[in-house]
N, C-alpha and C positions, 0 to 999 in steps of 0.2 A: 877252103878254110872254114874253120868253123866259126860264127858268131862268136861276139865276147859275152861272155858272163856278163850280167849288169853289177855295176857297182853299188855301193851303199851310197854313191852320191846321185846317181842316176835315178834310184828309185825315191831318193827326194827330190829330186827334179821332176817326176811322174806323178807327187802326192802335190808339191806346191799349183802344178798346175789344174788340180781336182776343182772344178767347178762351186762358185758359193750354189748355197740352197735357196730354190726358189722363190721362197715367202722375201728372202734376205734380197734377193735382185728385185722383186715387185716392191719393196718398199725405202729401194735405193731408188727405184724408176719414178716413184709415186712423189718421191721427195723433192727432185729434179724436175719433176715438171710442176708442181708448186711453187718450187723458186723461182720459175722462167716465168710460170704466171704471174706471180706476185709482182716482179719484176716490169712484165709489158703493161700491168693496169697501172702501175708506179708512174711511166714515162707516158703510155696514151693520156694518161688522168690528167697529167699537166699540160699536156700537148695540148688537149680539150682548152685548159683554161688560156692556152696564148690562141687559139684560132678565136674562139667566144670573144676574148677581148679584142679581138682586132674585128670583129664583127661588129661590136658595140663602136667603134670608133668611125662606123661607116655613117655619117650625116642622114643616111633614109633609113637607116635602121631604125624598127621600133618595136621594143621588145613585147609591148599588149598585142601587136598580130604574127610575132615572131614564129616562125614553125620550129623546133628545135631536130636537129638533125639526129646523126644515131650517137656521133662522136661527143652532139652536148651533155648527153646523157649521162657522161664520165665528168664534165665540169665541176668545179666544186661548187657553183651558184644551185646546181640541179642537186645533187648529194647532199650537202644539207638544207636544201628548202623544198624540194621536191621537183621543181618545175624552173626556168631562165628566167621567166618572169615574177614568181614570188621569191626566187633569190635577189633580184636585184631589188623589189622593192623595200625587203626585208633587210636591204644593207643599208638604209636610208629610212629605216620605218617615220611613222607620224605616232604611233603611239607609243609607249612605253608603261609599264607594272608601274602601280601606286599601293601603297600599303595601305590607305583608305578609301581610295577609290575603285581600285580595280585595277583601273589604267587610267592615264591620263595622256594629254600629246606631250609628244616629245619639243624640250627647251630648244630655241635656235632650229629648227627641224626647217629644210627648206626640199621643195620637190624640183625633179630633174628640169634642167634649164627648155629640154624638148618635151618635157609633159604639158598635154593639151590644156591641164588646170595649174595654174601655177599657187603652191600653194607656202607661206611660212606662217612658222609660230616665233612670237619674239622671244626672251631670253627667258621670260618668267614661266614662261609654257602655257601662251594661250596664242589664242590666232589673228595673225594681222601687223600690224605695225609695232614696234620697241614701245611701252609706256615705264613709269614710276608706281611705285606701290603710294608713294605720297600724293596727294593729291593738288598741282599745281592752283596758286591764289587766284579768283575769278573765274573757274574751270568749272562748268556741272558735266558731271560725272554722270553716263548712264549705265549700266553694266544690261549683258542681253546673256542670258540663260536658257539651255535646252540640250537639243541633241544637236541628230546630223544637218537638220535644216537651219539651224540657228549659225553652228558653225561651219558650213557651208559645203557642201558634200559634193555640189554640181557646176557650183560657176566656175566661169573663167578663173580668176584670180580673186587676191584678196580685196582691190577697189570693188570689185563686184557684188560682194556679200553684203545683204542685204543689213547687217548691224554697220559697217562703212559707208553705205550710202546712207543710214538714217543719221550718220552723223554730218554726213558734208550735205544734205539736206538742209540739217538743223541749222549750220552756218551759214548756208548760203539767204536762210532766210531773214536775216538782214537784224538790227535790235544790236549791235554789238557786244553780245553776250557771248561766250565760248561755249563750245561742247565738246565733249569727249565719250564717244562709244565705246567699251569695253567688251568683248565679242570672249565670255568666256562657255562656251558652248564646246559639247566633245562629240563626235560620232556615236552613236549609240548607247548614250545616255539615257534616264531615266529620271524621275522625280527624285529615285533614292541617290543618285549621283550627285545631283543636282546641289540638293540640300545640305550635303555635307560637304562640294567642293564652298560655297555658299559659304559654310559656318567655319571651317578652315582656310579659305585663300583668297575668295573674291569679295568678300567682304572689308579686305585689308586696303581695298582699293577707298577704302571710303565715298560711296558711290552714295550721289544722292536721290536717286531712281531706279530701281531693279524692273525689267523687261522678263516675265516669264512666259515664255514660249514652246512649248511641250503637250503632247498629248499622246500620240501614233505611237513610242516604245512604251508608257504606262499600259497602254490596249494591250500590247502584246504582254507584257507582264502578265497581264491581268488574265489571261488566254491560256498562258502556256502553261501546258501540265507532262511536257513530255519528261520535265524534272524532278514530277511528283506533285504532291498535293500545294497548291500557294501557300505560301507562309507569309507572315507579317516582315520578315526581312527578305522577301523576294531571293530565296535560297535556291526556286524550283527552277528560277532562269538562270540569275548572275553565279558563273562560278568562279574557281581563283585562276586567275592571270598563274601559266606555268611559266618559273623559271628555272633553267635549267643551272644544274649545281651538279656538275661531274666529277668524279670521283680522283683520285691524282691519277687510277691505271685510265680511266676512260680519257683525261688530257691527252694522256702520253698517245692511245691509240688514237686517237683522231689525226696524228699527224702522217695515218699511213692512210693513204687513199685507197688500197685495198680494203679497210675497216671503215671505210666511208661508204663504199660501194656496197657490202654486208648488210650495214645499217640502213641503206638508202633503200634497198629492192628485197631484203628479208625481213623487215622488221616495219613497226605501223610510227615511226620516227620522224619522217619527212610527211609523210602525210597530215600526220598531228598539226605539222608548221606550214602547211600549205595552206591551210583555209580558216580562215581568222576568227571561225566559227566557236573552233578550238579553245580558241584565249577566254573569252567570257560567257558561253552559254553552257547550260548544263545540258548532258547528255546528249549532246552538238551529235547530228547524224550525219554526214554528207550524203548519203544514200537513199534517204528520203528524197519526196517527190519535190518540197520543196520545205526549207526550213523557216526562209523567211515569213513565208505566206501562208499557208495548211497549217491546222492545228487538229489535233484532237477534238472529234465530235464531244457533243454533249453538254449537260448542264453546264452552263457558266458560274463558280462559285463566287459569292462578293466579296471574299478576301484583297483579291486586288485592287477592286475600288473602294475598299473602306483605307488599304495602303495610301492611295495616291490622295483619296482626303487627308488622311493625316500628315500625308509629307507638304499636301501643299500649307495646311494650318504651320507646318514647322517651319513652312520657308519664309513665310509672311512674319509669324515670331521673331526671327533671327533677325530679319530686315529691319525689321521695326526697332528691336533692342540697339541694332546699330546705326540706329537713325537713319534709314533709308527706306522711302516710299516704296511701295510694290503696283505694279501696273500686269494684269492677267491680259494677253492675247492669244486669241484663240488661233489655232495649229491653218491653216490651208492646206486641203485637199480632197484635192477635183474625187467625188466619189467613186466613177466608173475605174479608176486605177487601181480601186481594188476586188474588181470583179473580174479583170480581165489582164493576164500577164500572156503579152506577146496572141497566140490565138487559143490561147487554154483559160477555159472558166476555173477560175478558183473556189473550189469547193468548199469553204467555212466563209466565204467573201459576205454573208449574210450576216454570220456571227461577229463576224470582225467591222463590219458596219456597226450593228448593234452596239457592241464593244466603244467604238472611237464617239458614238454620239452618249451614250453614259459617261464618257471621260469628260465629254464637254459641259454634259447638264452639274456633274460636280465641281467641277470648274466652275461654274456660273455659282451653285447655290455657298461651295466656299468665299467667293466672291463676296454674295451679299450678307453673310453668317460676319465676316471679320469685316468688312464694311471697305472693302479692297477695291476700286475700278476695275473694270473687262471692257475690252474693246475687241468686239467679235471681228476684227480684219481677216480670220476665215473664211466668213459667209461674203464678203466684199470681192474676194480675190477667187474664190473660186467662182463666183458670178462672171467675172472678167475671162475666167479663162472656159467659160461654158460659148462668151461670146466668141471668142476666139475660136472655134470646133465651130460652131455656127456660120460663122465668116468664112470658113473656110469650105462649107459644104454648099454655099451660098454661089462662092467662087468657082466651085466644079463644075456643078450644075447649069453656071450660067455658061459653059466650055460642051455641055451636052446636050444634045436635043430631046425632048419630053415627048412621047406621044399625049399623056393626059394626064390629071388630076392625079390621080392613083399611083401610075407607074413615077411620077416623077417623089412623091411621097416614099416611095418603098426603096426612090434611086436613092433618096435623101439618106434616108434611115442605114442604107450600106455605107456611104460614103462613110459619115458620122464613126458606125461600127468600126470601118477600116483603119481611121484616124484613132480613135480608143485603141485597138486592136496593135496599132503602132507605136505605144509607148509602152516602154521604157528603150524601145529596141534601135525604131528609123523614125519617129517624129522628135528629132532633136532640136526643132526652132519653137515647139510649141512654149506656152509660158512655163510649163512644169514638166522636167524629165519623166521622173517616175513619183508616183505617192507623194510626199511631203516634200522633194529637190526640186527646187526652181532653177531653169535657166537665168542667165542674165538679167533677161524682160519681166521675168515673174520677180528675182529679187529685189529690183527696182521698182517694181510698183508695190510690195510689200513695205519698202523701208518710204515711200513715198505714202502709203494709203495709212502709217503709223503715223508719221507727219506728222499727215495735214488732223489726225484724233487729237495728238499731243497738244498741236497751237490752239486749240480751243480749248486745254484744261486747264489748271493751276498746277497740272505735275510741272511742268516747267516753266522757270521766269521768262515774264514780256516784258 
C-alpha cells in the first residue's frame, strides 16, 4: 500500500508543532527563574526573621558579640540597618532629629532590660528620672550641661551618673533644703548645642544654677577641617540629621524583601545607617584611620576657639537674663588617653592636647571677663586617677622580683604603658573608660569632688 497523501489538517498539525524562536524560549526561561528567585528570597527573607527572633529570645544571647550567620543576612534588622546589631539598636534608638539642634534624645527612650548600661530619658527628653518643667516650692534647681560625659555615656545606669549622685550628695548633706539635678546633657554635643538647647528648653526648667561642663567636642570642632574651612556656625563638623522621606513607589517597594536585599548589598543605603557618624558629622569617612581621633595635620585656625568664646559669653547671657547663676567646670581627662588608643600612638595626639588646654585657658579667661566662678575639678580628678595607674604599678611590682634600681624603674615604666595602652579596650575598672567617660568610681568622685566646691560657695543655700 501506498502511504496517504497528507491532509490540510495534518500539515497543520506539522506547523502547530514548529518550535518557538530562540530569543522567545531564553526569555520565557530568564522570566521563570526570576520568579522562583524572587520567590525563595520572599520566604528565606522571613524565615531569616523567625530564626533571628528566636535567637533574640535565648537569655545568653547578646547581640554586641553576636556573630551573624549567613541566613541573618536576609533578616530585615541586617537589610535595613546593615548589620543585627545596629538594627536592633536602631529600633530603640536614644536619639532622635531636632530641628534646632540636630538631634536630641529621644522622649521616654529606655535601653534593653540585658544591656550592660541601663539607660532612660524621662518624658521630656532628657536623662534620668520624670521631672516638671515647673519648678516645685523650696526646690533649688540645678541643671548640668555638656556632652557625652555630662550625660553619661559609661556608667552603669542612671543612679550612677555623676549629675544624680551630685544631687543625692547635695541631700544627703543634711540643712533641710531640697535639691534637684537636672542632667540635661546630650552625647556629642557641643557649646553650639548647648546654648541653644539652654535658650529653647532647659531654661524652662527655671533652674537656679547652671553647671557647664564641656570642653573635649569644642577641641574637636575647633580641629576639624575634614568639612572644609571652620566657620563661625561650625558647618565644617555638624551636618543635617538625615531623614528619610520615601517616595509613595519607594513605600510600596520596600514591602518586597527582594528590593530590600537590592538596596541592602547594591547601594551605599544600609551603610549610611550603620555608623552614627552618618547623622551628624560632615564628610563622615568610615574608612579612614580613625574619625574620632586623627585630624588633618597642620596650622590650627582660631575660628574655633573664638566660636567657643562666644558661645560660652552666650550661654552665661541667656542664664543670667533668666535669672540663673552659671558655675564653669572644667572637663576631666586623664592626658595619656589621647595619645594612645589600644597600642597605636595617635598621630595629631599633640595637636589635640594643644587644642583641649586652649579650650581650657578660654574657659578660664571667659570666666573672669563675665565674672562667672570655675572650679577646675579636671585637674582634681585627673590627679586621682594618675594615683590610681600608680597604685596600681605599685601593686605589680610588689608581685615581681627587681634585680636593681634600674631594671625595676623601666619594669615600672612598662607596667604603667601597659595599663595606658589598656584603655578604652580591657582596663574597665580603672576610674575612666576612655578620654572624658568615667566609670562608676570616676562619676562618683566627680559629682562628690563638685560637692564638696559647692558647700563652700554662696552658689547654693546653707
Amino acid at each position: 500500500m501506498t502511504d496517504p497523501i497528507p491532509t490540510s489538517s495534518t500539515q497543520e498539525l506539522g506547523v502547530g508543532r514548529r518550535r518557538r524562536p530562540l530569543w522567545l524560549r531564553l526569555l520565557v526561561s530568564l522570566g521563570i527563574a526570576i520568579v522562583l528567585a524572587v520567590v525563595v528570597v520572599e520566604v528565606v527573607s522571613r524565615i531569616a526573621d523567625a530564626r533571628l527572633a528566636s535567637k533574640m529570645k535565648d537569655p545568653a544571647f547578646d547581640y554586641r558579640t553576636y556573630e551573624p550567620s549567613l541566613l541573618d543576612k536576609l533578616a530585615l534588622e541586617t537589610l535595613e540597618y546593615g548589620t543585627v546589631k545596629r538594627g536592633i539598636e536602631q529600633t530603640n534608638a536614644r536619639n532622635v532629629p531636632h530641628p534646632y539642634l540636630g538631634y536630641a534624645l529621644t522622649p521616654s527612650f529606655r535601653s534593653p532590660k540585658d544591656a550592660p548600661q541601663q539607660v532612660s530619658h524621662n518624658s521630656l527628653g532628657f536623662r534620668g528620672k520624670e521631672t516638671t518643667w515647673a519648678k516645685p516650692d523650696g526646690v533649688f534647681r540645678i541643671v548640668t550641661t555638656g556632652g557625652s560625659s555630662v550625660y553619661g555615656q559609661s556608667e552603669s545606669g542612671d543612679a550612677a551618673v555623676w549629675s544624680q549622685r551630685l544631687e543625692d550628695v547635695l541631700n544627703e548633706s543634711g540643712g533641710g533644703r531640697k535639691y534637684e539635678v537636672i542632667n540635661v546633657g546630650c552625647n556629642g554635643w557641643s557649646s553650639f548645642e548647648m546654648l541653644i538647647n539652654l535658650e529653647l528648653r532647659a531654661l524652662d526648667f527655671s533652674p537656679d544654677l547652671v553647671i557647664v561642663y564641656e570642653a573635649i567636642n569644642d577641641m574637636r570642632c575647633a580641629l576639624y577641617k575634614r568639612g572644609g574651612p571652620v566657620t563661625p556656625d561650625n558647618l565644617q563638623w555638624r551636618d543635617t540629621w538625615p531623614v528619610d522621606r520615601p517616595s509613595a513607589l519607594e513605600g510600596w517597594l520596600a514591602h518586597s524583601r527582594t528590593y530590600l536585599v537590592w538596596r541592602r548589598y547594591a547601594t551605599s543605603y544600609a551603610l549610611e545607617r550603620s555608623d552614627l557618624g552618618f547623622y551628624a558629622i560632615k564628610n563622615y569617612d568610615p574608612n579612614v584611620k580613625d574619625n574620632w581621633w586623627d585630624y588633618p595635620m597642620g596650622p590650627i585656625p582660631d575660628q574655633g576657639f573664638v566660636n567657643y568664646r562666644r558661645n560660652l559669653g552666650g550661654i552665661v547671657s541667656v542664664c543670667q537674663a533668666r535669672g540663673a547663676r552659671v558655675l564653669f567646670v572644667t572637663q576631666a581627662l586623664p592626658r595619656w588617653h589621647l595619645k594612645n588608643i589600644g597600642k597605636r600612638q595617635v598621630d595629631s595626639s599633640q595637636e589635640q592636647l594643644d587644642a583641649f588646654e586652649r579650650i581650657l585657658s578660654t574657659q578660664r579667661e571667659v570666666a573672669a571677663e563675665r565674672g562667672v566662678p570655675l572650679f577646675d575639678c579636671g585637674r582634681i580628678v585627673e590627679e586621682a586617677v594618675d594615683r590610681e595607674i600608680e597604685e596600681r604599678v605599685a601593686d605589680r611590682l610588689k608581685k615581681e622580683t627587681a634585680v636593681d634600681a634600674e631594671s625595676t624603674k623601666a619594669r615600672a615604666e612598662a607596667i604603667r604603658t601597659e595599663l595606658e595602652e589598656a584603655v578604652p579596650n580591657k582596663a574597665r575598672d580603672l576610674l575612666f573608660f576612655a578620654e572624658v567617660h568615667p566609670n562608676d568610681r570616676g562619676s562618683d568622685l566627680i559629682a562628690h569632688t563638685i560637692a564638696g566646691y559647692l558647700v563652700h560657695t554662696d552658689l547654693i543655700p546653707h
